[in-house]
C-alpha positions in Angstrom: 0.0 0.0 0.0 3.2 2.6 0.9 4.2 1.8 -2.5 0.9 2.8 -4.4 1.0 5.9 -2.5 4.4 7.2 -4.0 3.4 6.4 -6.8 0.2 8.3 -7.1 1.9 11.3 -5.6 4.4 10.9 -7.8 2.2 11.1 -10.8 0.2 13.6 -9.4 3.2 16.1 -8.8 4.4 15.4 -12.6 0.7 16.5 -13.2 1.3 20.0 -11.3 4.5 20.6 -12.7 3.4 20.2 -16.8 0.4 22.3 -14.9 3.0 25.3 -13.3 4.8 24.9 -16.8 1.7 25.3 -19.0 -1.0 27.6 -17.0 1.7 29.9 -14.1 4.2 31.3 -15.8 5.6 33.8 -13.3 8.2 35.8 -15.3 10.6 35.6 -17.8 13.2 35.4 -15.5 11.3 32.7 -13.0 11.1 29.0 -13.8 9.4 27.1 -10.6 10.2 23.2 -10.6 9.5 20.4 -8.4 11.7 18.3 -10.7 14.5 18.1 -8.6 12.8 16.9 -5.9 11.3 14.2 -7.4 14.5 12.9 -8.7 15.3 13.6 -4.6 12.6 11.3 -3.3 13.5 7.9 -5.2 14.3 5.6 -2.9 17.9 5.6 -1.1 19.6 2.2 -3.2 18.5 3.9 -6.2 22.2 3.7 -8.3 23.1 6.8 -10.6 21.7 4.9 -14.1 18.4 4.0 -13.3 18.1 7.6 -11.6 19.4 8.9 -15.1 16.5 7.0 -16.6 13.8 8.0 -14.3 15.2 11.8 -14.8 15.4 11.5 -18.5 11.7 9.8 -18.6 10.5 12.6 -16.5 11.9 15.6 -18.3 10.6 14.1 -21.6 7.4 13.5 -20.1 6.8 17.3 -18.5 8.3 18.5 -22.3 5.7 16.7 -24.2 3.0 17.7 -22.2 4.0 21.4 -21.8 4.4 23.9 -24.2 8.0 24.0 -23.8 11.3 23.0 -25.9 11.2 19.1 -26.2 14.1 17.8 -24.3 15.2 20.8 -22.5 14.1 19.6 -19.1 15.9 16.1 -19.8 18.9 17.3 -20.6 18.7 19.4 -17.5 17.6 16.6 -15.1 19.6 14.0 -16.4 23.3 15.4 -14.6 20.8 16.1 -11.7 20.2 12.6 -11.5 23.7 11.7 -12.1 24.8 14.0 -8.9 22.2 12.5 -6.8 23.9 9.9 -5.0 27.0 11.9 -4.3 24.3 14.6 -2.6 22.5 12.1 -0.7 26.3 10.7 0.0 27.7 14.2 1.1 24.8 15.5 2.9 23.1 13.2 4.9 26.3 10.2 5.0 26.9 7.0 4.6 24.4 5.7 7.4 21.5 6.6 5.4 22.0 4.6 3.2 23.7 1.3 5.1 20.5 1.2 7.1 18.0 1.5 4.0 15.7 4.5 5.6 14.2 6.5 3.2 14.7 10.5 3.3 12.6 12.1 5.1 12.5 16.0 6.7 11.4 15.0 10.2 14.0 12.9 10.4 16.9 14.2 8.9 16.3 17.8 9.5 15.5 20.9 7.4 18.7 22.3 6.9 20.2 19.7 5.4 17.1 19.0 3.0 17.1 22.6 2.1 20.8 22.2 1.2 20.4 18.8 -0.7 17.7 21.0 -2.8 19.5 23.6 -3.1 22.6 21.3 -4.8 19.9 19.5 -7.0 18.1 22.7 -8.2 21.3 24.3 -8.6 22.4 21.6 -11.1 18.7 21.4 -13.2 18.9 25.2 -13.6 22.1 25.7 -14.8 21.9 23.3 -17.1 18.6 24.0 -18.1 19.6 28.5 -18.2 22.9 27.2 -20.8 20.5 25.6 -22.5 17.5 27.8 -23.0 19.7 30.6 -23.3 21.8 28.9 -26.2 24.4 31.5 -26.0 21.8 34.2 -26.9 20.8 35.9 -23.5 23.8 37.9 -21.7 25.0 37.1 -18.4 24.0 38.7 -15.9 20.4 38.1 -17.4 20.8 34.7 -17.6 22.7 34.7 -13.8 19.7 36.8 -12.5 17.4 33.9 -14.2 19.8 31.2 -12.2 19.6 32.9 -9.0 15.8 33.7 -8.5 14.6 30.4 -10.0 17.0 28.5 -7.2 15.6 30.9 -4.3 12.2 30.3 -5.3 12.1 26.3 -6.4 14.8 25.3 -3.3 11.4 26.1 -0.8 8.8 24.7 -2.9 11.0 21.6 -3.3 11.5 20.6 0.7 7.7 21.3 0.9 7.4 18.6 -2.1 9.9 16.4 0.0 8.0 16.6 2.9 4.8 15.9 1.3 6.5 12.4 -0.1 7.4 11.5 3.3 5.7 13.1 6.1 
């Protein structure tokens, strides 16, 4: 039963996502994503290829039902599902995943959610920035793009966390 439940969240928060892409477009320079959290939330064992898989299968999946570039948010999410293990790795250690328990805020603490986000939305948005941008947006647009999409998605992603695991 714990297993049909991730699921359906899962698909549900893919459904809000396609739904914040299509319908809530906030401003040029803000992209909200609950992407990297979901890449966050597969379970612990989870090695750095199937992860890759799962990211690539979701970015294609939010592309083809938004009105974005196809492929944009999978080549974005793929290096954040390559990274993931190292986060999980670096910030919570090695015990969490010898003893197979499953992230989850309560347990392991805000801060260091907020700062495994932080790495994870950090990677999908600057790949995702290069690539949108293409070369054809300056810098400090671009870096003012980076920076307020990170502030804004880090938040919204522990909250997705913590609604996976509560």
């Amino acid at each position: 039963m714990k297993n049909y439940r991730f699921i359906l969240i899962y698909i549900v928060m893919v459904v809000v996502q396609v739904l914040l892409v299509n319908f809530f477009p906030l401003s040029r320079y803000l992209l909200v994503s609950v992407l990297p959290a979901l890449i966050l939330v597969l379970p612990v064992d989870t090695r750095a290829i199937p992860a890759m898989l799962v990211s690539f299968a979701l970015g294609f999946a939010v592309d083809f039902f938004s009105n974005g570039m196809l492929g944009i948010s999978s080549l974005a999410l793929v290096p954040a599902g390559l990274v993931r293990g190292a986060v999980i790795d670096g910030v919570f250690g090695d015990e969490l995943s010898s003893r197979g328990d499953e992230l989850s805020v309560q347990r392991l603490g805000v801060p260091k959610m907020v700062l495994a986000s932080l790495i994870l939305c950090s990677v999908y948005f600057l790949v995702y920035i290069w690539a949108d941008s293409a070369g054809t947006v300056p810098f400090w647009p671009a870096a003012l793009r980076f920076a307020l999409s990170v502030l804004v998605s880090t938040p919204v992603c522990v909250f997705t966390v913590r609604f996976f695991r509560p």
